[in-house]
Steps between C-alpha positions, in 0.01 A plus 500: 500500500709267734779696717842287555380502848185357366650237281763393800236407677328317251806292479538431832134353487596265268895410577777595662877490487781306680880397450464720174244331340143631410252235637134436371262414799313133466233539269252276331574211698901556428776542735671853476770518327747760342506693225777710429800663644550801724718706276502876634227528775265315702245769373601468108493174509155473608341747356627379149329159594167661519573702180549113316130385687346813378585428111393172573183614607417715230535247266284224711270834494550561079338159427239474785381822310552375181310151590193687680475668164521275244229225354716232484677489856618124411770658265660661833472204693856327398671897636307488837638191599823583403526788673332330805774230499754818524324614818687226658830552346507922464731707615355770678376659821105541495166263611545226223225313666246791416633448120464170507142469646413755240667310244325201607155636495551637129549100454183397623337767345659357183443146578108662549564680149634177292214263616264735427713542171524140412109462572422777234761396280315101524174687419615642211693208388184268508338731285769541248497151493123491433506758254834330315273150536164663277740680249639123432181410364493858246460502170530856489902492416592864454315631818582164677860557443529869623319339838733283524772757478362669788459232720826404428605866604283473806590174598862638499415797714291353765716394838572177634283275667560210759795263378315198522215664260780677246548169317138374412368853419749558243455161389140562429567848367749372263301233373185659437734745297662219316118311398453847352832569309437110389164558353600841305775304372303262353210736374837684329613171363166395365415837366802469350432174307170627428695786325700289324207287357307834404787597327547169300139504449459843306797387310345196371176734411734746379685251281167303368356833408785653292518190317126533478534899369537392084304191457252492233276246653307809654204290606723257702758802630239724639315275672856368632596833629207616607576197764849630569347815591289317754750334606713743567299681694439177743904486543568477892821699628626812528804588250725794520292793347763625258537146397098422483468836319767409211331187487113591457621785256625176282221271515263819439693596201476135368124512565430769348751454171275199442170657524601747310564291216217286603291850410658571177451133392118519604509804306640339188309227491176736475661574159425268161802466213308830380556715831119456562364383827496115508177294546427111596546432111839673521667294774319199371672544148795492662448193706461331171787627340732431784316117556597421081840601575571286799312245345734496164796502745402131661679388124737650522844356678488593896870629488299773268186495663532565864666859479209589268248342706604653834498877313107406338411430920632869560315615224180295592505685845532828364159430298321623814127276642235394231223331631273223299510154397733593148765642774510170725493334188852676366623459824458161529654426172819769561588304859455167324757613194697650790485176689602292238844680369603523844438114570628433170804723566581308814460143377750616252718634739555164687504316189798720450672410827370121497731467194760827666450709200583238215300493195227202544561198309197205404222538354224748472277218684780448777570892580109475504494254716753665733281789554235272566663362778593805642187661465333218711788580794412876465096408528540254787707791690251754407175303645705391839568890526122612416372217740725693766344808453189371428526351887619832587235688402211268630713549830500897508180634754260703321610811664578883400850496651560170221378722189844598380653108570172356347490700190886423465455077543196591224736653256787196577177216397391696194877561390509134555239399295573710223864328507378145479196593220807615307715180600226319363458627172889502437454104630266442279705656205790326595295162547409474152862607338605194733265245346580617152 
């Protein structure tokens, strides 16, 4: 511990007094000059002096400690030179040059300390960047986005580099980010979309099934949703699962209403008038009966017959398969009486609205005659159309993935024909009233 005799003399190292002033000897390339007053004693005076350089000194002390301890000595840097500028401009009795060359060496230990800072801060940069520039290319979006989250982090956490590098590297960091955020965006947004058509597509299966769920034309319906099940199944998208559940639970429940009643109606139709099991001769008896009836319906008025007709085809279907010559035979003859009240009911029909609604006038041979006429627009119109799908068909490669579209331009040229046989007969019907 310092004596006042000690300290005196410490004082007197570093200053001295005169005209009752306390003077500061020249010092870091500085004149002396004074700092403070003489108040009681020569001996006070001074000694207080070197009491102010000592808690000066213990302070430059505190953070040359503090910096020799810590990892990041560039945080202390800004205080060093602050309290080396007050070397210059302290108040105090006591070797400010020795603080000040110690202050000045925990600089350039600093200066050391940053730039080999800013050289592993660069490193790590570069590879941030790197890493940041693959992840931009990810697919992977959950795990790509908790990567990015920690480069982000570690971006934020690593020191500075050189100024004139600060600029470009987060330039390049930032961008390879952005081609990244830009690319999940737009996997979000098409997903989305891709949701959205999902979802309007198992509506539209949803909606043709249902409708599907209590036809009668089982032969037609199953087949038809039997294809809505394949469909379905082929739907690209992912919908929300509560939504997708509530869904599937509807179309199955319309599937399976109809095959239900697709299984009792087999079943029935294994059963004769008598509750027996039906055979051939069965189903063939009632081919004929149901072929008669339509028959006797092409006499009678189409207002009357059509409503009739149209319940006999949902009868006919419920018959169930007969194979043989008879059986093409009736079937023939049912589509041609079918045919015929339909064409007749529409050639009626525009009569009808030819003359808006009034009863016809003339005679028997001129209301003939008007038919006439208009069946010969209806025919011409008929063969342009069949020629078009004639041409469409003959354009159709032979190959499996054209089966369903093939089969369908089949079924428009036979439904075609069958229309213009019956056109025919009706023209030729018509012709002969007219020439009467």
């Amino acid at each position: 511990m310092n004596t006042p005799e000690t300290l005196l003399a410490e004082a007197r190292r570093y200053g001295y007094t005169e005209e009752g002033r306390v003077w500061l000897g020249p010092v870091l390339g500085q004149p002396a000059r004074p700092i403070g007053l003489v108040k009681e004693s020569e001996e006070m005076a001074l000694t207080y002096f070197v009491h102010r350089f000592e808690a000066f000194e213990a302070k430059v002390d505190d953070l040359l400690e503090r910096m020799s301890a810590s990892d990041n000595q560039g945080s202390f840097l800004m205080k060093a030179q602050h309290l080396r500028s007050q070397c210059r401009t302290h108040d105090g009795l006591g070797d400010y040059a020795l603080l000040d060359r110690h202050l000045a060496n925990a600089e350039a230990d600093v200066a050391v300390s940053v730039e080999q800072n800013r050289a592993k801060n660069l490193a790590i940069k570069l590879d941030l960047v790197e890493q940041a520039s693959l992840l931009a290319t990810s697919v992977e979006w959950l795990a790509a986005g908790e990567q990015v989250k920690a480069l982000r982090q570690n971006w934020v956490q690593t020191g500075p580099v050189d100024k004139e590098l600060t600029e470009e590297l987060e330039n390049r960091f930032q961008a390879a980010l952005q081609v990244f955020f830009d690319r999940r965006k737009a996997f979000q947004a098409n997903k989305k979309a891709l949701a959205n058509r999902a979802l309007a597509r198992y509506r539209e299966l949803l909606a043709l099934a249902e409708k599907l769920r209590d036809s009668t034309a089982f032969e037609t319906a199953s087949r038809q949703l039997k294809q809505l099940q394949a469909e379905w199944r082929e739907v690209k998208g992912t919908v929300n699962k509560k939504t997708a559940s509530e869904l599937w639970t509807r179309f199955r429940a319309a599937n399976n209403t109809f095959f239900e009643r697709l299984k009792t109606h087999i079943e029935s139709q294994r059963l004769n008038d008598a509750g027996q099991p039906t055979t051939p001769d069965d189903l063939l008896a009632r081919k004929r009966r149901l072929t008669e009836r339509i028959e006797a319906l092409t006499r009678v008025a189409p207002a009357e017959a059509v409503p009739q007709a149209k319940q006999l085809q949902a009868e006919w279907k419920q018959v169930g398969t007969v194979r043989g010559e008879e059986s093409d035979q009736l079937w023939n003859r049912f589509m041609v009486a079918c045919d015929r009240i339909f064409e007749l009911s529409a050639l009626e029909y525009f009569v009808r609205k030819r003359f808006n609604g009034l009863p016809e006038t003339g005679t028997a041979t001129a209301r003939a005659q008007a038919r006439v006429a208009a069946l010969q627009d209806f025919l011409a119109a008929d063969h342009a159309e069949l020629t078009v799908v004639r041409d469409e068909l003959d354009r159709l490669p032979p190959t499996a993935a054209n089966d369903a579209a093939r089969q369908l331009l089949q079924g428009k040229v036979r439904s075609f024909e069958r229309k213009i046989k019956a056109k025919q007969d009706l023209l030729t019907d018509f012709s002969y009233l007219a020439a009467t």
